[in-house]
PDB file of N, H, CA, C and O in Angstrom:
ATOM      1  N   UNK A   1      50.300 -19.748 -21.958  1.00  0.00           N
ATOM      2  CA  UNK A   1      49.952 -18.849 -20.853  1.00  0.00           C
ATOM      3  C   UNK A   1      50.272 -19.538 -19.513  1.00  0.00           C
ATOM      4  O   UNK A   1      51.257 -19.256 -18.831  1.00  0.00           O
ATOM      5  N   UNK A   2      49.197 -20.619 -19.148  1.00  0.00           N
ATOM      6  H   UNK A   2      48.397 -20.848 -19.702  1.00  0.00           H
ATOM      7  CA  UNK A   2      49.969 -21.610 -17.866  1.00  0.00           C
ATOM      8  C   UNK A   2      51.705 -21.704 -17.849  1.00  0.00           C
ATOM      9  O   UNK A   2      52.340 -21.250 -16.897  1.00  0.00           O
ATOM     10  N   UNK A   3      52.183 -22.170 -18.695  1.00  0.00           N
ATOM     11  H   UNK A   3      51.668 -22.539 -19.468  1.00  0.00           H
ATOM     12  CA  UNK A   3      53.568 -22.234 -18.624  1.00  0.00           C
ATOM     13  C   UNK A   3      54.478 -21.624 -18.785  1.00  0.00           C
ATOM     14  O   UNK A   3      55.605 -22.109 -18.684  1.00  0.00           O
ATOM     15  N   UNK A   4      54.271 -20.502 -19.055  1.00  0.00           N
ATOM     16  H   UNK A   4      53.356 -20.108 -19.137  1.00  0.00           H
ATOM     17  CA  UNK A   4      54.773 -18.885 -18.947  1.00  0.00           C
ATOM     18  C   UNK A   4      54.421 -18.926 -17.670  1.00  0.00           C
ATOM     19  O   UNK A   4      55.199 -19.495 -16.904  1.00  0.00           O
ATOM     20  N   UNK A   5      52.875 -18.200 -17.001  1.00  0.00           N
ATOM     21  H   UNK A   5      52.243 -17.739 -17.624  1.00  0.00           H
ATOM     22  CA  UNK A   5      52.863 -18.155 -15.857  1.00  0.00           C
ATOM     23  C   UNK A   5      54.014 -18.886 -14.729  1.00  0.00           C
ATOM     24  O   UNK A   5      54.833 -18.334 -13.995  1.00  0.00           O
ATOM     25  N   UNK A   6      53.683 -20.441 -14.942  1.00  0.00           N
ATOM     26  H   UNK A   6      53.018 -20.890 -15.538  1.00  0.00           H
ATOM     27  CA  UNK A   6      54.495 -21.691 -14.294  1.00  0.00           C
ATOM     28  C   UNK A   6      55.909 -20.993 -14.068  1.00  0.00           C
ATOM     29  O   UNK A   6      56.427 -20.687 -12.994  1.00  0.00           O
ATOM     30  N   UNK A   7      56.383 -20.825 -15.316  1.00  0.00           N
ATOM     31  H   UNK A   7      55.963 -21.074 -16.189  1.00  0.00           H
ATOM     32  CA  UNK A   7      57.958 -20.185 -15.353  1.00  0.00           C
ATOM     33  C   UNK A   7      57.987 -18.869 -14.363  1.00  0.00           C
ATOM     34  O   UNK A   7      59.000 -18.729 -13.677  1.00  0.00           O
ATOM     35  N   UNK A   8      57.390 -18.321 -14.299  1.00  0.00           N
ATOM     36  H   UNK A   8      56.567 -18.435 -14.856  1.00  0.00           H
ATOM     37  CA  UNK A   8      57.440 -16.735 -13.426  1.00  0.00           C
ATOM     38  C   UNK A   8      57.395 -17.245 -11.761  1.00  0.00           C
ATOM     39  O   UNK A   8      58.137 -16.905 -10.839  1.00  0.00           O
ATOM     40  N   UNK A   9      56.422 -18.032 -11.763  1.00  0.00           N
ATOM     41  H   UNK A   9      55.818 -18.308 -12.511  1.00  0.00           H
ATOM     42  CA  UNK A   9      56.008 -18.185 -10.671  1.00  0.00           C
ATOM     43  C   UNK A   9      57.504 -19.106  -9.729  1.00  0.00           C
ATOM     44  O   UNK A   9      57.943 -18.949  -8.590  1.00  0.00           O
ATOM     45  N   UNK A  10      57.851 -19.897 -10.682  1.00  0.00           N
ATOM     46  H   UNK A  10      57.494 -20.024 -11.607  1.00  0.00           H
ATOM     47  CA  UNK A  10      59.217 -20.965 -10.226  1.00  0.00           C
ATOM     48  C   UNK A  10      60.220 -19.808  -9.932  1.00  0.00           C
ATOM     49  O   UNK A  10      60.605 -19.789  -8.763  1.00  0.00           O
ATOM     50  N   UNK A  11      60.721 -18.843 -10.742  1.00  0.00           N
ATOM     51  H   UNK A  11      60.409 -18.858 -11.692  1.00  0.00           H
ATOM     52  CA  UNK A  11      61.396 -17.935 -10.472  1.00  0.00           C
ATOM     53  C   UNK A  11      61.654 -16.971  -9.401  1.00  0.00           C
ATOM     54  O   UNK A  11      62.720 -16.408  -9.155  1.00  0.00           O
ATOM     55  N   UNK A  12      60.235 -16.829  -8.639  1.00  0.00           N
ATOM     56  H   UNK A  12      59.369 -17.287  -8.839  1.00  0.00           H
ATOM     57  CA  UNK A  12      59.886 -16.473  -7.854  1.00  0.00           C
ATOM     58  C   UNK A  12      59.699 -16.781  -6.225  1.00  0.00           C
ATOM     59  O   UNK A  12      59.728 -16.085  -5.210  1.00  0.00           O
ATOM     60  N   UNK A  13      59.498 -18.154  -6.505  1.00  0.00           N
ATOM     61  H   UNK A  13      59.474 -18.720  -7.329  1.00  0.00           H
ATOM     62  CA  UNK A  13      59.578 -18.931  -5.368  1.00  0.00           C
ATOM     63  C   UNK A  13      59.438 -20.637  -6.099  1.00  0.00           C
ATOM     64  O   UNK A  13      58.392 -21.148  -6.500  1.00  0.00           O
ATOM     65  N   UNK A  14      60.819 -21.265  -6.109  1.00  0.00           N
ATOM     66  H   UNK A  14      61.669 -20.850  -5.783  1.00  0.00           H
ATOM     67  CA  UNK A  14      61.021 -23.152  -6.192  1.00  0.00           C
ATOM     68  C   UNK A  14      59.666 -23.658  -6.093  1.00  0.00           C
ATOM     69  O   UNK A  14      58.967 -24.110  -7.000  1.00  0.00           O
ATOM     70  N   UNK A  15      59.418 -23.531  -4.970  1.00  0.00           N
ATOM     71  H   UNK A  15      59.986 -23.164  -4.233  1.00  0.00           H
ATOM     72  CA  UNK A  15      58.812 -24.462  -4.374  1.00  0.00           C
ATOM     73  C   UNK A  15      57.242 -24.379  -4.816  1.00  0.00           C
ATOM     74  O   UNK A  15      56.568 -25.234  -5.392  1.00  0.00           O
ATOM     75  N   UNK A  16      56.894 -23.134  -4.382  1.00  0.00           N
ATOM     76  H   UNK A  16      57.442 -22.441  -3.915  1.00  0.00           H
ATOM     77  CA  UNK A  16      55.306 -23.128  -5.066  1.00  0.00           C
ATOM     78  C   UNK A  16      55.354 -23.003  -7.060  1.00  0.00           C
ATOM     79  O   UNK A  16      54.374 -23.163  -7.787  1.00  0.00           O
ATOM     80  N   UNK A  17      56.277 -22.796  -7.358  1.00  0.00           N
ATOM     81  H   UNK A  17      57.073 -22.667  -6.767  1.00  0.00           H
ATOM     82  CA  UNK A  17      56.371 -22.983  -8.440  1.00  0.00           C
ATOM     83  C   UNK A  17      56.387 -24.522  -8.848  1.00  0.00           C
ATOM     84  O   UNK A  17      55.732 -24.783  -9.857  1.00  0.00           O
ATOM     85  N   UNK A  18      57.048 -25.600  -8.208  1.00  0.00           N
ATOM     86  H   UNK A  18      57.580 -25.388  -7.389  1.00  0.00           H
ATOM     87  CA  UNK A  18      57.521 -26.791  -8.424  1.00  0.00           C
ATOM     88  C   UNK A  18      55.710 -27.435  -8.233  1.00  0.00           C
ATOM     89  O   UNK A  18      55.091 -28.215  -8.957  1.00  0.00           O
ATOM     90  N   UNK A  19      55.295 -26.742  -7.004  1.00  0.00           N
ATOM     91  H   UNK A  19      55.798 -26.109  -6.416  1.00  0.00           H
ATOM     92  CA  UNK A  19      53.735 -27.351  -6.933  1.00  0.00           C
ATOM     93  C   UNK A  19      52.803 -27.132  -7.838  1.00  0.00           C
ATOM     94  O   UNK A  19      51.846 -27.882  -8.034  1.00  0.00           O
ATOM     95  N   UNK A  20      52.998 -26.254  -8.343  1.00  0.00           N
ATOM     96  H   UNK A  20      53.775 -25.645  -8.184  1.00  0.00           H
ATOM     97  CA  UNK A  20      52.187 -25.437  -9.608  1.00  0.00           C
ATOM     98  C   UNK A  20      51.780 -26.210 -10.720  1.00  0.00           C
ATOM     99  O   UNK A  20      50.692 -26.519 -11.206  1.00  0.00           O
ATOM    100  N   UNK A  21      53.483 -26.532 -11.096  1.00  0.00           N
ATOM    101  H   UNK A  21      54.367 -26.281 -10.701  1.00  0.00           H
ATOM    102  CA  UNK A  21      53.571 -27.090 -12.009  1.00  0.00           C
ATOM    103  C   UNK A  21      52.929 -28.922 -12.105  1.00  0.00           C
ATOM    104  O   UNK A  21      52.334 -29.426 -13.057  1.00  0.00           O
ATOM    105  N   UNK A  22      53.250 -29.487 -10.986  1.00  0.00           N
ATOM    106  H   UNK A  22      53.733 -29.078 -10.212  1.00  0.00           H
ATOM    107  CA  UNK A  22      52.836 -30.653 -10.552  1.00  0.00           C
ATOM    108  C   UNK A  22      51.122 -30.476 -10.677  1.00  0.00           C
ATOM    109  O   UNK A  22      50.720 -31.172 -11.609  1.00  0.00           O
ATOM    110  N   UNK A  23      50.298 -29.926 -10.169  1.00  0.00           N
ATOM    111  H   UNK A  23      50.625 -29.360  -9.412  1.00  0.00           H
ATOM    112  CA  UNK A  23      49.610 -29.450  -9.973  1.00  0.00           C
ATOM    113  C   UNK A  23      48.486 -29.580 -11.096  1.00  0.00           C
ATOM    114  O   UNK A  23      47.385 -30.097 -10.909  1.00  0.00           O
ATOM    115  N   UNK A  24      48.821 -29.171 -11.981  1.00  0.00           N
ATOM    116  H   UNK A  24      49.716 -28.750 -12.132  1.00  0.00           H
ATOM    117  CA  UNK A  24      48.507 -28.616 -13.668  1.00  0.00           C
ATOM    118  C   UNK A  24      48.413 -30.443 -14.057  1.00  0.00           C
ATOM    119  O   UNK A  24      47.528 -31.211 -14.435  1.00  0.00           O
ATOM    120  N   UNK A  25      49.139 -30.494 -13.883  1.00  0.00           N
ATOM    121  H   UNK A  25      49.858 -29.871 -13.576  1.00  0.00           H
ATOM    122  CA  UNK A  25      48.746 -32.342 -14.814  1.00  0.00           C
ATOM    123  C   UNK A  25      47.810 -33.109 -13.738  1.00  0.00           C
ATOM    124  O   UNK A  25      46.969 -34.002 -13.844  1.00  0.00           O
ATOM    125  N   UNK A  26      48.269 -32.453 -12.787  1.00  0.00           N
ATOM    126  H   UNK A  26      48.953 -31.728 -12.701  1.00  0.00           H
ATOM    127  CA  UNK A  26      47.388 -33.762 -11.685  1.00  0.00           C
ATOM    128  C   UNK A  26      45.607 -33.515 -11.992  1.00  0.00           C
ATOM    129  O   UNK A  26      44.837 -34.353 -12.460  1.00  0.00           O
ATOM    130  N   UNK A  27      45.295 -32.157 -11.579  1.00  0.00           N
ATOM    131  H   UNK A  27      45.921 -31.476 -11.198  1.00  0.00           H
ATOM    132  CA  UNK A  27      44.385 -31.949 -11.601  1.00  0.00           C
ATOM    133  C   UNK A  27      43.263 -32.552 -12.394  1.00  0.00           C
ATOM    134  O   UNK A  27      42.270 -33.199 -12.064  1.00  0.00           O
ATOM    135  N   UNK A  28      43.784 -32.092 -13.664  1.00  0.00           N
ATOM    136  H   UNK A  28      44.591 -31.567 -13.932  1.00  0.00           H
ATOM    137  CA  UNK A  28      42.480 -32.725 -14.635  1.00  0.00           C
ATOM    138  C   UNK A  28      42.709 -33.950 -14.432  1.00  0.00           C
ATOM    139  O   UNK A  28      41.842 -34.478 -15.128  1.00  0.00           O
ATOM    140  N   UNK A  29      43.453 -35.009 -13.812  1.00  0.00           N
ATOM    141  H   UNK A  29      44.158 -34.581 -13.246  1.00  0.00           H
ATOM    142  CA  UNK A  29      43.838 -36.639 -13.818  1.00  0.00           C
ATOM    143  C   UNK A  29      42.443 -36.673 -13.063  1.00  0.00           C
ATOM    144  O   UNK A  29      41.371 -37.173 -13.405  1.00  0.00           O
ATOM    145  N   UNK A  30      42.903 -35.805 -11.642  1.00  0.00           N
ATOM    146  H   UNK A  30      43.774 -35.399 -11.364  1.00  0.00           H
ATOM    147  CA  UNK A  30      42.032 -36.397 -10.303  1.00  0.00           C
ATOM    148  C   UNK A  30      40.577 -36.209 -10.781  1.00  0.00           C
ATOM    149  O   UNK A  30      39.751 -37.043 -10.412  1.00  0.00           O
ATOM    150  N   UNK A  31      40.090 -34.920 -11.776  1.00  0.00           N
ATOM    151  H   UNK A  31      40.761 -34.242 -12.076  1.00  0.00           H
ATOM    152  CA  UNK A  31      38.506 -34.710 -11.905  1.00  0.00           C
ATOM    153  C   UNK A  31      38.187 -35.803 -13.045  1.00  0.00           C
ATOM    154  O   UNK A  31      37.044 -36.223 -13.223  1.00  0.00           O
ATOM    155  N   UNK A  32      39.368 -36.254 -13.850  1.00  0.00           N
ATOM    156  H   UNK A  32      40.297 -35.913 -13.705  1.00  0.00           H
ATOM    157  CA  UNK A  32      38.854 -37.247 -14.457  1.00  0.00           C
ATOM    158  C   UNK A  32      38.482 -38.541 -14.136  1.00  0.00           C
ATOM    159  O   UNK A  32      37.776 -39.215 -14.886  1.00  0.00           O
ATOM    160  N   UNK A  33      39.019 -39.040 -12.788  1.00  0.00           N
ATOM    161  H   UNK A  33      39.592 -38.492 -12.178  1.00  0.00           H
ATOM    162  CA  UNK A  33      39.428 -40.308 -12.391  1.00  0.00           C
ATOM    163  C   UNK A  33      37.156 -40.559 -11.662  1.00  0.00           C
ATOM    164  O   UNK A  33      36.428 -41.476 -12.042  1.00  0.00           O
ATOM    165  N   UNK A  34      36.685 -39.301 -10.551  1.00  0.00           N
ATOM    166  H   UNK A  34      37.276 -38.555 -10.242  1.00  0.00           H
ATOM    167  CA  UNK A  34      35.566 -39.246 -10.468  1.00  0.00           C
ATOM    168  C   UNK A  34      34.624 -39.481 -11.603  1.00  0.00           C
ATOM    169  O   UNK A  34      33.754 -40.341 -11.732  1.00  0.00           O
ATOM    170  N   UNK A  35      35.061 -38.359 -12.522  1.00  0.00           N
ATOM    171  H   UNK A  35      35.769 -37.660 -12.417  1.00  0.00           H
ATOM    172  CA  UNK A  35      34.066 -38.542 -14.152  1.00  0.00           C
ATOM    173  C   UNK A  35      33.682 -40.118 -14.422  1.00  0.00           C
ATOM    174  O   UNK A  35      32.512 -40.486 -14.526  1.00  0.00           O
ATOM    175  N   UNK A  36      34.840 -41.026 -14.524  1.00  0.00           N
ATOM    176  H   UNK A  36      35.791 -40.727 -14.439  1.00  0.00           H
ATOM    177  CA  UNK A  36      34.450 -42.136 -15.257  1.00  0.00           C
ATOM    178  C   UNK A  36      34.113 -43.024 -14.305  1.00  0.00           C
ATOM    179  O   UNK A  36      33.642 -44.029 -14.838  1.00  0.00           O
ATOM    180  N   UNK A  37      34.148 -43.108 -13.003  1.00  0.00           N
ATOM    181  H   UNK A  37      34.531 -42.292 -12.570  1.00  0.00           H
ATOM    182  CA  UNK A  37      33.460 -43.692 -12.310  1.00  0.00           C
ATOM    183  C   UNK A  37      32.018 -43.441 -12.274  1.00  0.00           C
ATOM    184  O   UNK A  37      31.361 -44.467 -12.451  1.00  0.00           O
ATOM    185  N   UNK A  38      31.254 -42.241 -12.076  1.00  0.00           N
ATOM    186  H   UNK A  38      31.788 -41.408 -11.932  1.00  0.00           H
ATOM    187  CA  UNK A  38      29.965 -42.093 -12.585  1.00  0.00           C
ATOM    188  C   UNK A  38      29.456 -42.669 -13.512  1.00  0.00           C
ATOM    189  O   UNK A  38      28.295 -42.416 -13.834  1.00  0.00           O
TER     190      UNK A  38
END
């Protein structure tokens, strides 16, 4: 579903597509990186 979405969205516009996609992996990195510091 995300990467379907991802694909539509790139098609649509590069750039917010290119962020999208970047986006998607970072995210859970960054809420994880807080988690294990707690």
């Amino acid at each position: 579903m995300a990467r379907h979405q991802g694909e539509v969205t790139l098609t649509k516009s590069p750039l917010g597509g290119a962020c999208f996609s970047l986006w998607l992996p970072l995210y859970p990195n960054k809420l994880e990186l807080p988690v294990n510091k707690q």
